[in-house]
N, C-alpha and C positions, 0 to 999 in steps of 0.2 A: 340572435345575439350570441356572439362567442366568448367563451370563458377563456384567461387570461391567466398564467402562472406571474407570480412576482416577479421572476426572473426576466417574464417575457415582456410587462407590463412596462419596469424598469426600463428597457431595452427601448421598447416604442417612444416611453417618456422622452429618453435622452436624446434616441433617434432626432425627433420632431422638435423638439425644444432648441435643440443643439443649430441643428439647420437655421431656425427661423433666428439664434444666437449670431450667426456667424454672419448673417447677412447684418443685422443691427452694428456687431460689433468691427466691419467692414469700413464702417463712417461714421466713428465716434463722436455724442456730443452730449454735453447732459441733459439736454429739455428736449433731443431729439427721441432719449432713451426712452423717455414717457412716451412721445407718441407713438413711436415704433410697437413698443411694447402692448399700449392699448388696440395698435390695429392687428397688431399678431395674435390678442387673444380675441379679437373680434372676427378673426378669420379662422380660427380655429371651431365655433360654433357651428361651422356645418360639417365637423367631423362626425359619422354615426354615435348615438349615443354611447355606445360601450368605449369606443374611442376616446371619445368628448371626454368620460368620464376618468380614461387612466391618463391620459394629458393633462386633465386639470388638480390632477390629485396633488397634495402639500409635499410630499417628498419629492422635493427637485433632485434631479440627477446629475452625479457628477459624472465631467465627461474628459477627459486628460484631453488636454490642446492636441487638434491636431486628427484626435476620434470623430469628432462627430459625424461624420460621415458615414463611415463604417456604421456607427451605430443608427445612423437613417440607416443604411441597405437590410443593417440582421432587421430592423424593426420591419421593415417593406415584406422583407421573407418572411417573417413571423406571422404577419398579420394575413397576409396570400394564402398560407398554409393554412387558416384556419376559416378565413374567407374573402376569397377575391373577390367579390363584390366589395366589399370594406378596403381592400387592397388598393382598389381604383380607386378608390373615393379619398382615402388616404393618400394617395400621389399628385393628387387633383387639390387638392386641401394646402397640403404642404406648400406644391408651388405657387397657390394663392395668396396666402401665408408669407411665403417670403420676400412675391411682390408689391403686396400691401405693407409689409412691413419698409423695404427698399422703400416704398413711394410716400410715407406716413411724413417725411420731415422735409419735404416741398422740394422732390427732385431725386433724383436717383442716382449716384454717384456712379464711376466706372470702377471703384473698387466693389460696388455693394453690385453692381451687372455680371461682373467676374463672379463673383459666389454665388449668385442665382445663378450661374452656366454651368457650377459644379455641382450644384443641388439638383440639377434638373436632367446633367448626366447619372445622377446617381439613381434619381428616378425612373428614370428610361431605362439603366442599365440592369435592374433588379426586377421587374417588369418581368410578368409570366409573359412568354413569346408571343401565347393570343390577346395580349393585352396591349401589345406596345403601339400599335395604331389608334387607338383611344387617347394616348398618353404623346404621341406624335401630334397629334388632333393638341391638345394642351397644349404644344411647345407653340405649335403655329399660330394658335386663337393669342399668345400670353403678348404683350407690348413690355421691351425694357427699359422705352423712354418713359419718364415722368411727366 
């Protein structure tokens, strides 16, 4: 289990929250919000528990329109740097996460398929070098029809 500065914790938060935000907030609707949201944090349960636990923490992160991204890739680095084995698992998660969410309100729109393709470049693209075949292996197993 890896120890976590605030700063870093923060960072992962917004990271991962943001992502699985941006996919929800791709195809806006109110009763979709709920389920989107229920299956986002039900996908988010097989993050390692240190993980699990700065994800679920009560201070939500703010994230300026337009960051989240960036703040998945610092979080992706963050978390590699202290254990890629968690790094993997967190890349794997997330794009779980975004697909369940996309699929939670009966169907998968092509604006919410578009932000899954830039969640999942950002995934790959921060990807320790030996890792990216794992995470290839992801993209090809993942379906963006609903």
């Amino acid at each position: 289990m890896s120890e976590y500065t605030e700063h870093e914790s923060d960072t992962i938060r917004a990271g991962v929250l943001g992502a699985i935000s941006l996919v929800s907030r791709a195809d806006p609707g109110f009763f979709a919000l709920f389920k989107e949201s229920a299956a986002g944090a039900k996908a988010l349960e097989a993050l390692p528990e240190d993980l699990r636990r700065i994800v679920s923490e009560f201070d939500l992160p703010t994230n300026l329109s337009g960051e989240e991204l960036n703040r998945l890739s610092e979080g992706l680095s963050m978390v590699d740097a202290k254990d890629p084995e968690a790094g993997a698992a967190l890349r794997t998660v997330v794009l779980d996460a975004c697909q369940q969410v996309a699929d939670a309100a009966g169907g998968v729109a092509d604006s919410e398929k578009a932000v899954i393709d830039q969640v999942r470049l950002v995934v790959i693209k921060s990807a320790p070098l030996e890792d990216t075949s794992g995470i290839i292996q992801v993209k090809a197993d993942t379906t963006l029809e609903g």
